[in-house]
Every structure is written in structure tokens, then in C-alpha cells.
N, CA, C and O atoms as a DFTB+ gen file, in Angstrom:
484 C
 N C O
     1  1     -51.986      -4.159      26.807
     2  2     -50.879      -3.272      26.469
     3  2     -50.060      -3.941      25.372
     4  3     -49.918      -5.158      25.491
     5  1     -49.631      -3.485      24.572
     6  2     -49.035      -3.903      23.110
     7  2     -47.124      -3.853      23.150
     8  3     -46.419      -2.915      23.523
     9  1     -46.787      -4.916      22.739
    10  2     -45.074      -5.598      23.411
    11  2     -44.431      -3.746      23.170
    12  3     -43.863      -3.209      24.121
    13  1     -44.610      -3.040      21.945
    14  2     -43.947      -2.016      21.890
    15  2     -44.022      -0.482      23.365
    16  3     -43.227       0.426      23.606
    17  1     -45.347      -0.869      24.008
    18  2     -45.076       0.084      25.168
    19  2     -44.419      -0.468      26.025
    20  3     -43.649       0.286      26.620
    21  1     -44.416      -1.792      26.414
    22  2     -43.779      -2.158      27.086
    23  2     -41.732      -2.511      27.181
    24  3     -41.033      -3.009      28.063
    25  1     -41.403      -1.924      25.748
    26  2     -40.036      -1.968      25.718
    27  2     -39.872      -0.443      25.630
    28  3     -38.712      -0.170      25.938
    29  1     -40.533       0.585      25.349
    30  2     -40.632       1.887      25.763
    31  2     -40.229       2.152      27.042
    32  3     -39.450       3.074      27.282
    33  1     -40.537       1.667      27.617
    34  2     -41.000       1.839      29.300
    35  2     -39.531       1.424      29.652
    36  3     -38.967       2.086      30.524
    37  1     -39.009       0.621      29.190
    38  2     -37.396      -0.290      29.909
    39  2     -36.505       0.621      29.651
    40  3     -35.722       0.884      30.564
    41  1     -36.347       1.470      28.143
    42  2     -35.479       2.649      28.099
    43  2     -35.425       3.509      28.965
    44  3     -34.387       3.769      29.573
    45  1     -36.687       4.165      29.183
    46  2     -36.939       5.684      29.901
    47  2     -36.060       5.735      31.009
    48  3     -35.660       6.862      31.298
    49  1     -35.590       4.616      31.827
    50  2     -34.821       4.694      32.883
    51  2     -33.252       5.261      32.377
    52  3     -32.723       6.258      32.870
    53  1     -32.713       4.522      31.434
    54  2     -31.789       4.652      30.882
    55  2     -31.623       6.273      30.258
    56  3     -30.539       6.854      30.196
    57  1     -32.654       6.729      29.911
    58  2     -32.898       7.974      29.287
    59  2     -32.216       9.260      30.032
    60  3     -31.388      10.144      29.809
    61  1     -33.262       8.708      31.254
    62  2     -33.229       9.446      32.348
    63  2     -31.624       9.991      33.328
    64  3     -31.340      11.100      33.781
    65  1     -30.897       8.763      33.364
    66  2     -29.556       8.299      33.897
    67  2     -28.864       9.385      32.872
    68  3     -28.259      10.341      33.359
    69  1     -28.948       9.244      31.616
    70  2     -27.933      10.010      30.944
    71  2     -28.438      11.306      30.681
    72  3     -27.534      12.006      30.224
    73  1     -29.799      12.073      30.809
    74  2     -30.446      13.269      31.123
    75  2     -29.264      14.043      32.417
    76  3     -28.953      15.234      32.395
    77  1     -28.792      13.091      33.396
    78  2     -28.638      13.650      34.652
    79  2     -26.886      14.106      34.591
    80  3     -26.237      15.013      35.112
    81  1     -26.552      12.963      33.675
    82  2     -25.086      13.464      33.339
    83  2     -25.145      14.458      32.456
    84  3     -24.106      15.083      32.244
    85  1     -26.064      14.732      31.924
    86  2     -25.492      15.976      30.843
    87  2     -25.746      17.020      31.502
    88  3     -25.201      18.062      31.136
    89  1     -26.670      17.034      32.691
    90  2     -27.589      18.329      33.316
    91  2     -25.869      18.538      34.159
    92  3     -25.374      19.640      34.392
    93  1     -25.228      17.229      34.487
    94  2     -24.008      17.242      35.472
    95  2     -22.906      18.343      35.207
    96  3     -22.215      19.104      35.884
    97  1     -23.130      17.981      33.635
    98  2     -21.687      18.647      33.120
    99  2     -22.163      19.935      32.743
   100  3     -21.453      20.906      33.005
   101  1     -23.409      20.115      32.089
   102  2     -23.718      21.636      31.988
   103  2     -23.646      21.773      33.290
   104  3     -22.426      21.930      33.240
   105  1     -23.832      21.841      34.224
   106  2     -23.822      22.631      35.491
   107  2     -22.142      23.080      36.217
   108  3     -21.636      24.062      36.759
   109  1     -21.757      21.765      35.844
   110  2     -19.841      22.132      35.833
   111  2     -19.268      23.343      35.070
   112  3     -18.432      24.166      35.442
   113  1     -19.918      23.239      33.940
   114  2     -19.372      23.894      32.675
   115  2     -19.440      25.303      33.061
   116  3     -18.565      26.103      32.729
   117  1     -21.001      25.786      34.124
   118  2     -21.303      26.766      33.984
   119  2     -20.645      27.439      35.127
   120  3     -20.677      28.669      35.083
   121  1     -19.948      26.795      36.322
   122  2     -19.432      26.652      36.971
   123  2     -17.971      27.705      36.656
   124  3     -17.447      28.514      37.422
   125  1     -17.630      27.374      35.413
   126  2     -16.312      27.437      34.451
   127  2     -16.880      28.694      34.043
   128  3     -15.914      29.456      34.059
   129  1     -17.977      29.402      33.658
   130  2     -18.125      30.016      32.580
   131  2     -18.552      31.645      33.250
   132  3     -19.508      32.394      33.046
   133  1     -17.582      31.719      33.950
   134  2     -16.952      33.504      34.439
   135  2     -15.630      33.602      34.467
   136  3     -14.877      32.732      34.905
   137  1     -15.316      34.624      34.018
   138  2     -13.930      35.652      33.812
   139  2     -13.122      35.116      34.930
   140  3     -12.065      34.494      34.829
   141  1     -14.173      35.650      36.714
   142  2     -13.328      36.012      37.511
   143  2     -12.573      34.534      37.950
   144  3     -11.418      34.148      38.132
   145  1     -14.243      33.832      38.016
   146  2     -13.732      31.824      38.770
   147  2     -12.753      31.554      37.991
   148  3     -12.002      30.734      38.519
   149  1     -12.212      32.087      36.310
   150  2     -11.112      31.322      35.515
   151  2      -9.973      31.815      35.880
   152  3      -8.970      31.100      35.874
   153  1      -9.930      33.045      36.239
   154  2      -9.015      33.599      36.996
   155  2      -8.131      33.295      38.171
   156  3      -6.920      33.137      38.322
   157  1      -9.329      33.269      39.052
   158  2      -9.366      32.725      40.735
   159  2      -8.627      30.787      40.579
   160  3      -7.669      30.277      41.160
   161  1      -9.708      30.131      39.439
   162  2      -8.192      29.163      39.538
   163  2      -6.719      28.837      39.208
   164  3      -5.855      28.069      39.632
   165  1      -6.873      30.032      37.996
   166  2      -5.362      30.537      37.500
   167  2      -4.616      30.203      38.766
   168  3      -3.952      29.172      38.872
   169  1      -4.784      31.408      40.053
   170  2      -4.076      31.582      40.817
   171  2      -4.010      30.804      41.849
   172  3      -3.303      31.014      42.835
   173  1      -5.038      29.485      41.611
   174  2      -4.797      27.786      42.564
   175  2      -4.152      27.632      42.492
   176  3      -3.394      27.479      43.450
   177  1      -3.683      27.477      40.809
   178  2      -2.708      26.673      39.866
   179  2      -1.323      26.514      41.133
   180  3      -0.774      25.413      41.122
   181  1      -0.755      27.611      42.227
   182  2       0.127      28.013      42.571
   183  2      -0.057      27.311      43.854
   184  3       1.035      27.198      44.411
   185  1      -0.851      26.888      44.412
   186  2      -1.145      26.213      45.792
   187  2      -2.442      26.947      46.147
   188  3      -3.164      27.722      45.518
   189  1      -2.483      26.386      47.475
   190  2      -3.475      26.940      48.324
   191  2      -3.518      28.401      48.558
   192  3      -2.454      28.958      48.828
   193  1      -4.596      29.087      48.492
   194  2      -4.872      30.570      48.984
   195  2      -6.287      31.280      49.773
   196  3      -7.497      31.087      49.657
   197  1      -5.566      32.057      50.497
   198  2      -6.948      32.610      50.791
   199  2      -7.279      33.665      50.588
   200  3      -6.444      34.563      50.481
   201  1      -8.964      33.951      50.437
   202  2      -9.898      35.261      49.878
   203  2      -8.882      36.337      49.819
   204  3      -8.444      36.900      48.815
   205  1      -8.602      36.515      50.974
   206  2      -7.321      37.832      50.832
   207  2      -6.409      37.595      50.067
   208  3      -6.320      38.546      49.290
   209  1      -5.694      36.863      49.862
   210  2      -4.332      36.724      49.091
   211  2      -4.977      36.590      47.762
   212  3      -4.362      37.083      46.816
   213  1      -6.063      36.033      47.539
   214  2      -7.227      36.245      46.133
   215  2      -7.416      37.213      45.589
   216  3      -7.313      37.328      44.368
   217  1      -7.765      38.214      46.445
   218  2      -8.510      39.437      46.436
   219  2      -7.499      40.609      45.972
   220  3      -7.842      41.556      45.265
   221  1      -5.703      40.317      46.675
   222  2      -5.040      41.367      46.540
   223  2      -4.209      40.830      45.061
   224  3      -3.538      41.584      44.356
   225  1      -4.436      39.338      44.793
   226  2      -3.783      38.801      43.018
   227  2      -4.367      40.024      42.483
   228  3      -3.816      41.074      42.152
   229  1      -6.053      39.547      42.460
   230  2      -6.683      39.717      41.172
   231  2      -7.144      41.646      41.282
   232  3      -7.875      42.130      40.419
   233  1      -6.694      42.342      42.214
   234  2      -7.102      43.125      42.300
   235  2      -9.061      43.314      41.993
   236  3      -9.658      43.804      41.034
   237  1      -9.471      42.812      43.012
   238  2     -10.824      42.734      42.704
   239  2     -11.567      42.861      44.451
   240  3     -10.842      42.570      45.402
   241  1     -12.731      43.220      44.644
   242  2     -13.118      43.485      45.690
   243  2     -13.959      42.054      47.054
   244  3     -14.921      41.300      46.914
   245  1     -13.283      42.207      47.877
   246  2     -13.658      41.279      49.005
   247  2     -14.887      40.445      48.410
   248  3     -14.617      39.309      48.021
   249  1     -16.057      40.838      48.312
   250  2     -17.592      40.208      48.341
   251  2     -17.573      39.498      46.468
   252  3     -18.178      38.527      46.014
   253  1     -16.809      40.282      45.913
   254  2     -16.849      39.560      44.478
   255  2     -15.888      38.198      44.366
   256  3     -16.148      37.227      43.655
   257  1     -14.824      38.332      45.153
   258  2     -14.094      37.113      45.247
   259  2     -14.726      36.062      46.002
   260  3     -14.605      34.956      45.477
   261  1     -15.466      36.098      47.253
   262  2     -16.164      35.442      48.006
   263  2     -17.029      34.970      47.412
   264  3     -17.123      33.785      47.731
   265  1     -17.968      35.340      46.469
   266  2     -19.087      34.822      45.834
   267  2     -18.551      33.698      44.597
   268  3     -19.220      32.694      44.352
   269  1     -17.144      34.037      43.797
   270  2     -17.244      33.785      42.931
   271  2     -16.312      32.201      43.576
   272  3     -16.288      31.152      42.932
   273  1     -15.683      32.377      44.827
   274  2     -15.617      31.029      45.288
   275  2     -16.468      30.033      45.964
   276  3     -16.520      28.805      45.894
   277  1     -17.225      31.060      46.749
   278  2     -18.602      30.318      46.603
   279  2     -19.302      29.151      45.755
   280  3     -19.487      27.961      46.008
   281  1     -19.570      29.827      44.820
   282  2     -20.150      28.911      43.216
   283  2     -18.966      27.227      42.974
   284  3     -19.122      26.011      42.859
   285  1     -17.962      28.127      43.005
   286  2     -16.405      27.169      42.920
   287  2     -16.934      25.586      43.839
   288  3     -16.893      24.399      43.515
   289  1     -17.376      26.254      44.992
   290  2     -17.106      25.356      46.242
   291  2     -18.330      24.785      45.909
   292  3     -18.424      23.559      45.846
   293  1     -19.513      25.689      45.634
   294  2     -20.865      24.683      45.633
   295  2     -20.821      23.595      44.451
   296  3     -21.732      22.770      44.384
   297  1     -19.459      23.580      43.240
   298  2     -19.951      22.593      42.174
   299  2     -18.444      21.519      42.469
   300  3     -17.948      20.672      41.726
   301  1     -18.037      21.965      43.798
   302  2     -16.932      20.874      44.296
   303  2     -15.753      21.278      43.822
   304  3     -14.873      20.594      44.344
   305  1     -15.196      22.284      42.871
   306  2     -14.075      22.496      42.049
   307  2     -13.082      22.807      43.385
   308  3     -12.077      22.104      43.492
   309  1     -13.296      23.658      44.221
   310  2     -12.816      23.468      45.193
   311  2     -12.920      23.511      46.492
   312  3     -13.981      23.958      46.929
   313  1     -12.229      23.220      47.134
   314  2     -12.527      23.035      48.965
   315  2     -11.988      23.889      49.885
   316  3     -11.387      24.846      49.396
   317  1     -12.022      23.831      50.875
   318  2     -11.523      24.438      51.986
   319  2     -10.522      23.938      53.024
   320  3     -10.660      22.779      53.414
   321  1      -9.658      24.586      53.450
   322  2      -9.379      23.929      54.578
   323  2      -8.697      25.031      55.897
   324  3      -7.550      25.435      55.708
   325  1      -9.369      25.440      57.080
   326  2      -9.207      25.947      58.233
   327  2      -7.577      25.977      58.788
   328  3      -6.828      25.076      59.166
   329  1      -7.400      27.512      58.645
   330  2      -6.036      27.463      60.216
   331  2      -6.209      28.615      60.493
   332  3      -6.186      29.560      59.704
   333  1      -6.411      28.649      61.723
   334  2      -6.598      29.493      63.164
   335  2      -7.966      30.086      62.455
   336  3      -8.908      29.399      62.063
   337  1      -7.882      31.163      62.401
   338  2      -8.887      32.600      61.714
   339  2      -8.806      32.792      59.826
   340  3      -9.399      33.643      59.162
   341  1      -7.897      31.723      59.331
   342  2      -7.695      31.885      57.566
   343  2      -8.304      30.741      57.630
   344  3      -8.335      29.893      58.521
   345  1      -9.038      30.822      56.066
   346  2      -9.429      29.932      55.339
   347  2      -9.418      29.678      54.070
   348  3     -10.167      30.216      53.254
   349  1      -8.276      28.552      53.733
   350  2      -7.748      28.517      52.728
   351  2      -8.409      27.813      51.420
   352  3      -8.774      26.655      51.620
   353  1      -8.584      28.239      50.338
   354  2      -9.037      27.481      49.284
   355  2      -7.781      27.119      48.430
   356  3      -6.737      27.739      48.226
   357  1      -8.329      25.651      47.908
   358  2      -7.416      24.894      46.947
   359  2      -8.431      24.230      46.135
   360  3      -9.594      24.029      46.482
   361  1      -7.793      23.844      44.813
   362  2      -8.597      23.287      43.564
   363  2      -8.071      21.416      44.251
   364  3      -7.101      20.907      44.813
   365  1      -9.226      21.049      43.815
   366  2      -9.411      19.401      44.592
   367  2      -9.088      18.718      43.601
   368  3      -8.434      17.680      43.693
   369  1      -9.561      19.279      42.377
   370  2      -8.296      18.329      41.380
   371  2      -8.237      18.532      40.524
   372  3      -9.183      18.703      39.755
   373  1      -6.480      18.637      40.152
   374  2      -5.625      19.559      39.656
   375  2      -6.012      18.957      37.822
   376  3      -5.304      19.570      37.023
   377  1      -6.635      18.284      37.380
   378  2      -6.584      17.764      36.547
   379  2      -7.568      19.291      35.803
   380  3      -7.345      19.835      34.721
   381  1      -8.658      19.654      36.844
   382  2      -9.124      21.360      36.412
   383  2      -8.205      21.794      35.654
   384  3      -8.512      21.991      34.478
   385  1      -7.360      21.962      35.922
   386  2      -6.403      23.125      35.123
   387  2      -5.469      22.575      33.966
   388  3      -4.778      23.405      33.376
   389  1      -5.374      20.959      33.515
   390  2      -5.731      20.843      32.572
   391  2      -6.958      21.108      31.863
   392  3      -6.790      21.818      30.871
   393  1      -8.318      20.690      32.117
   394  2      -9.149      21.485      31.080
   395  2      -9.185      22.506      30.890
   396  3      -9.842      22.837      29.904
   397  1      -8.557      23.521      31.651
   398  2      -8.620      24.768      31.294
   399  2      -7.272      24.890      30.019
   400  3      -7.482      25.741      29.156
   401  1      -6.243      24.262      29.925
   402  2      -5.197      24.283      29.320
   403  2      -5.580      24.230      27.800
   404  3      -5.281      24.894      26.808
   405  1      -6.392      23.120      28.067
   406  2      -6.868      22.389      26.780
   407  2      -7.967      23.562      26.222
   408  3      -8.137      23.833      25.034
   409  1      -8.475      24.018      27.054
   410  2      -9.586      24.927      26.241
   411  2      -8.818      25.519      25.952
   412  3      -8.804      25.386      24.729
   413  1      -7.552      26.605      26.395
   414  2      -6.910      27.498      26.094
   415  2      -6.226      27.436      24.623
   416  3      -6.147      28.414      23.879
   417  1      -5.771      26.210      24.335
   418  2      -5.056      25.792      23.112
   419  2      -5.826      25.716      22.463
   420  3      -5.375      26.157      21.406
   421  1      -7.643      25.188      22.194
   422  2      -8.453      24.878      21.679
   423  2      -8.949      26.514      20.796
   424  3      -9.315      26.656      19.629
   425  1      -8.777      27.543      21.872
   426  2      -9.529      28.923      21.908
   427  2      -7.917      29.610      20.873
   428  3      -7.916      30.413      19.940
   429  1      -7.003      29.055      21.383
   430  2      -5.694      29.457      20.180
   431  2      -6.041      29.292      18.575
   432  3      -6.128      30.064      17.620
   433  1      -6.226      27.575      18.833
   434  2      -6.455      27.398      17.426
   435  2      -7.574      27.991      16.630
   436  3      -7.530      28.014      15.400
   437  1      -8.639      28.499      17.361
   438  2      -9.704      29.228      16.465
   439  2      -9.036      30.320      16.124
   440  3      -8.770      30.221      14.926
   441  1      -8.563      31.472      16.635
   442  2      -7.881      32.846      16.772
   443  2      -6.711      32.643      15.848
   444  3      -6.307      33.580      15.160
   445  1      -6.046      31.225      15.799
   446  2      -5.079      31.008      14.755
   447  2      -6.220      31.093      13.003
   448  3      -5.965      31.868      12.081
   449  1      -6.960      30.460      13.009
   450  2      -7.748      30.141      11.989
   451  2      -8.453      31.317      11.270
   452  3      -8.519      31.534      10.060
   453  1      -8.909      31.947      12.192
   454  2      -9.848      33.323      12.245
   455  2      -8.311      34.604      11.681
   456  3      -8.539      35.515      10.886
   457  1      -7.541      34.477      12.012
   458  2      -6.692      35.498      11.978
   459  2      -6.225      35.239      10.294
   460  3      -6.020      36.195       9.546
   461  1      -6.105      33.875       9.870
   462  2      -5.439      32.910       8.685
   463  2      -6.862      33.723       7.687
   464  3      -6.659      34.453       6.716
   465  1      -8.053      33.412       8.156
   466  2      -9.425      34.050       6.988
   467  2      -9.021      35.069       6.911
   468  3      -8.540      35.246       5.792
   469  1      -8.918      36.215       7.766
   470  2      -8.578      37.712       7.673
   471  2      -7.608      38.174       6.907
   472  3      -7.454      39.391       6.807
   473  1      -6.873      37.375       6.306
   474  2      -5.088      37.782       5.924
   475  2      -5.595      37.231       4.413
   476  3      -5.101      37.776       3.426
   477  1      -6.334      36.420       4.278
   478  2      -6.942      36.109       2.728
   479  2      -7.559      36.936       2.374
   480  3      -7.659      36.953       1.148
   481  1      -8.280      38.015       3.091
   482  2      -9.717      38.807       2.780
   483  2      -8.859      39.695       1.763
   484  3      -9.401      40.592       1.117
């Protein structure tokens, strides 16, 4: 075997490790990437809530709010926590809603830019 397959071979691990973080964050991202879930944490932003008190914010129907916290809960964004017969969801960390902030200002400044081309046309 020739020295160059054999330092081939020592990367691939390394390759691999950072394959898994990017698969990490696309999967977060996508997590992020519905109307209703950006919504549904809007109304974290405020404390803890449950499906119902979700359901009657966003004016939206029982099984669509449930699903779309669902997804929420399966990529960890947020959790649960039990009293009596309610079950309350909260965002696990609040630092979420900074990135959402930041996209928001980010999604300004294009719409600032885009609006600035239009007024030249």
C-alpha cells in the first residue's frame, strides 16, 4: 500500500465527524423552516403554553398545531412539561429566539436593499 492511501484513510474519520454536523444543522434548520413552528415559537417567546392556548393564539386547528410541535419536540427546540391533564410546551433555549431575531433583521436588510434597486429602476 503506497504512504498516500494510507494518510487518506486518517482524514475520512475527520470527514465524516464534520459530514454529521452539517447533516445536524440542516436538520435544525429544517426544523425552523415552516410558517406555523415560527409562529408557534413567536408565542414561547411569552412563557410556557399549551396546544390549546396555541391553537386559540394562532387561530389554527387542534391536529396542525400538534404536529407542528411535534417536529419542534423531535429536533429538541422544545420540551414538555405535565400538570394534572395540560401539557405544557416551552422553548429549552431561549437563545432560539435570538436566531430567529437575527434572521428577522437579516430578512429586513434584504427587503431594505431590494426596495433601494426598485426606487433606481
Amino acid at each position: 500500500m503506497s504512504p498516500n492511501r494510507s494518510r487518506t484513510k486518517k482524514v475520512i474519520p475527520l470527514a465524516v465527524s464534520g459530514e454529521r454536523l452539517v447533516e445536524f444543522k440542516a436538520e435544525f434548520f429544517k426544523a425552523l423552516a415552516h410558517p406555523v413552528r415560527i409562529r408557534i415559537l413567536d408565542e414561547l417567546r411569552a412563557g410556557e403554553q399549551t396546544v390549546s392556548d396555541i391553537k386559540q393564539q394562532l387561530d389554527l386547528e387542534f391536529p396542525n398545531v400538534s404536529q407542528q410541535l411535534s417536529i419542534l419536540k423531535a429536533q429538541k427546540i422544545v420540551v414538555t412539561r405535565r400538570q394534572g391533564n395540560n401539557i405544557y410546551y416551552f422553548c429549552i433555549d431561549p437563545t432560539i429566539f435570538k436566531l430567529l431575531d437575527v434572521a428577522k433583521k437579516i430578512f429586513s436588510n434584504q427587503l431594505m436593499e431590494t426596495q433601494e434597486a426598485l426606487n433606481q429602476l
